[in-house]
Legacy VTK file of the C-alpha trace (Angstrom):
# vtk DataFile Version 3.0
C-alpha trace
ASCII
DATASET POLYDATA
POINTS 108 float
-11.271 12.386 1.061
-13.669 12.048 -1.878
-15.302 8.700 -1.405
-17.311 9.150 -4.635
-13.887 9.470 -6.580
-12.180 7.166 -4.481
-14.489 4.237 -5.643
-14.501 5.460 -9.085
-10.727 4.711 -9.036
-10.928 1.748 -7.174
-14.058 0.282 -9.931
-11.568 1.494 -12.825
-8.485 -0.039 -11.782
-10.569 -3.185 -11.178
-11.857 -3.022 -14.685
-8.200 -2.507 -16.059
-7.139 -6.291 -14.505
-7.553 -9.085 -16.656
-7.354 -12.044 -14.361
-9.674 -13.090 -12.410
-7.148 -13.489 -9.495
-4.016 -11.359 -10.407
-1.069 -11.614 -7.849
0.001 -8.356 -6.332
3.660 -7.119 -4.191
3.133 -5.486 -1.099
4.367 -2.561 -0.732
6.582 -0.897 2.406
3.765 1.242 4.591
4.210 3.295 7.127
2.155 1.303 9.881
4.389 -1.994 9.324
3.663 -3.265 6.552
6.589 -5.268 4.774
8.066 -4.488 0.926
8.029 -7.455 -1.761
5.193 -10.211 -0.191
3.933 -12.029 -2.896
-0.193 -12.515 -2.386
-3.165 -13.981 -4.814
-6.059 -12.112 -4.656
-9.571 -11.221 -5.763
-9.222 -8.019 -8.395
-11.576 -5.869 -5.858
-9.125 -6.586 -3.386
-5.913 -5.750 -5.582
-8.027 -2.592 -7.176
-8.703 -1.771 -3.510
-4.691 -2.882 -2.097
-3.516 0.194 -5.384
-5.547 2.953 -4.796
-4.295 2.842 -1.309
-0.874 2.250 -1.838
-0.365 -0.697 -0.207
0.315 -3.239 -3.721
1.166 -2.913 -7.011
0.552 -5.529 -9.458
3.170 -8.299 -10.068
4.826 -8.534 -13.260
4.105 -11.369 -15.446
7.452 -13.156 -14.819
7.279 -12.295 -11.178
3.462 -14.096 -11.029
4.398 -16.793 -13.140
7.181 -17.748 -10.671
5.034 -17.056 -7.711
2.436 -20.123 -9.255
5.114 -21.912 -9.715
6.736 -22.128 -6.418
3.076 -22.223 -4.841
2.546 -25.070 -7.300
5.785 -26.570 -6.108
5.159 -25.968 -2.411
1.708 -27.462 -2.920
2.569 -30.652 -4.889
5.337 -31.541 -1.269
2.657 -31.051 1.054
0.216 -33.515 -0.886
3.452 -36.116 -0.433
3.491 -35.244 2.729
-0.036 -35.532 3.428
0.001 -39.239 1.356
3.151 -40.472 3.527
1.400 -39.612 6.334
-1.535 -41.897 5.817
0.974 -45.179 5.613
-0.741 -47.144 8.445
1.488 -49.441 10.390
0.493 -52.246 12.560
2.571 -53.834 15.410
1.885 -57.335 15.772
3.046 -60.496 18.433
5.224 -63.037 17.125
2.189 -65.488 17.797
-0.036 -63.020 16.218
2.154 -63.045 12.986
2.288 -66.878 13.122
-1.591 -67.156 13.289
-1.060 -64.910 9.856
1.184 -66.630 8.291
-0.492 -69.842 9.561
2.309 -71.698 11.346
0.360 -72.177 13.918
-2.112 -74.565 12.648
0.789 -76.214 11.102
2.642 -76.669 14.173
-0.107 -78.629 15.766
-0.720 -81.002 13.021
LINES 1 109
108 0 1 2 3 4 5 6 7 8 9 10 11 12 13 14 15 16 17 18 19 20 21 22 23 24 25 26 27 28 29 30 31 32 33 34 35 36 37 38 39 40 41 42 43 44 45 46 47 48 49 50 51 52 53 54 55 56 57 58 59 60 61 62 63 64 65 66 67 68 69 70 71 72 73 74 75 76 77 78 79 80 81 82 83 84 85 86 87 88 89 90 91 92 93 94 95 96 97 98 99 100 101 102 103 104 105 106 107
């Protein structure tokens, strides 16, 4: 393998990606690796994940609907995260009295 040309095509590739982050489909490999996972990445990365086979680039429509349902999946686990903070306290009847302040009026 050429490793001069084999950067050259990685560096081009990279240049030919206009976002910053583009999203990229795996591709089925030979040691494992499964067909159709979505993935954001640096463009080195996806430059790199092409030349060898291993990606392609997604589609507009297919990225847009990957954001999407990572946009989706991200605004459920900030609810989740919020109803997680809820703080409860358990309290004694007499310590809810001394709250409410039937206590005090009790003794008067």
């Amino acid at each position: 393998m050429d490793l001069r040309l084999y950067y050259r095509k990685i560096r081009d590739i990279e240049a030919s990606i206009a976002d910053k982050f583009p999203i990229v489909v795996s591709q089925e490999t030979t040691d494992g690796g499964k067909e159709g996972i979505m993935t954001e990445v640096p463009r080195l990365i996806a430059a790199r994940l092409i030349v060898e086979k291993q990606a392609r680039l997604a589609s507009a429509e297919e990225a847009h609907e990957f954001r999407e349902s990572m946009a989706q999946l991200k605004r459920a686990a900030d609810q989740f995260a919020a109803a997680a903070k809820v703080q409860m306290a358990v309290l004694s009847s007499a310590d809810f009295s001394k709250l409410r302040g039937e206590e005090s009026a009790s003794r008067d």
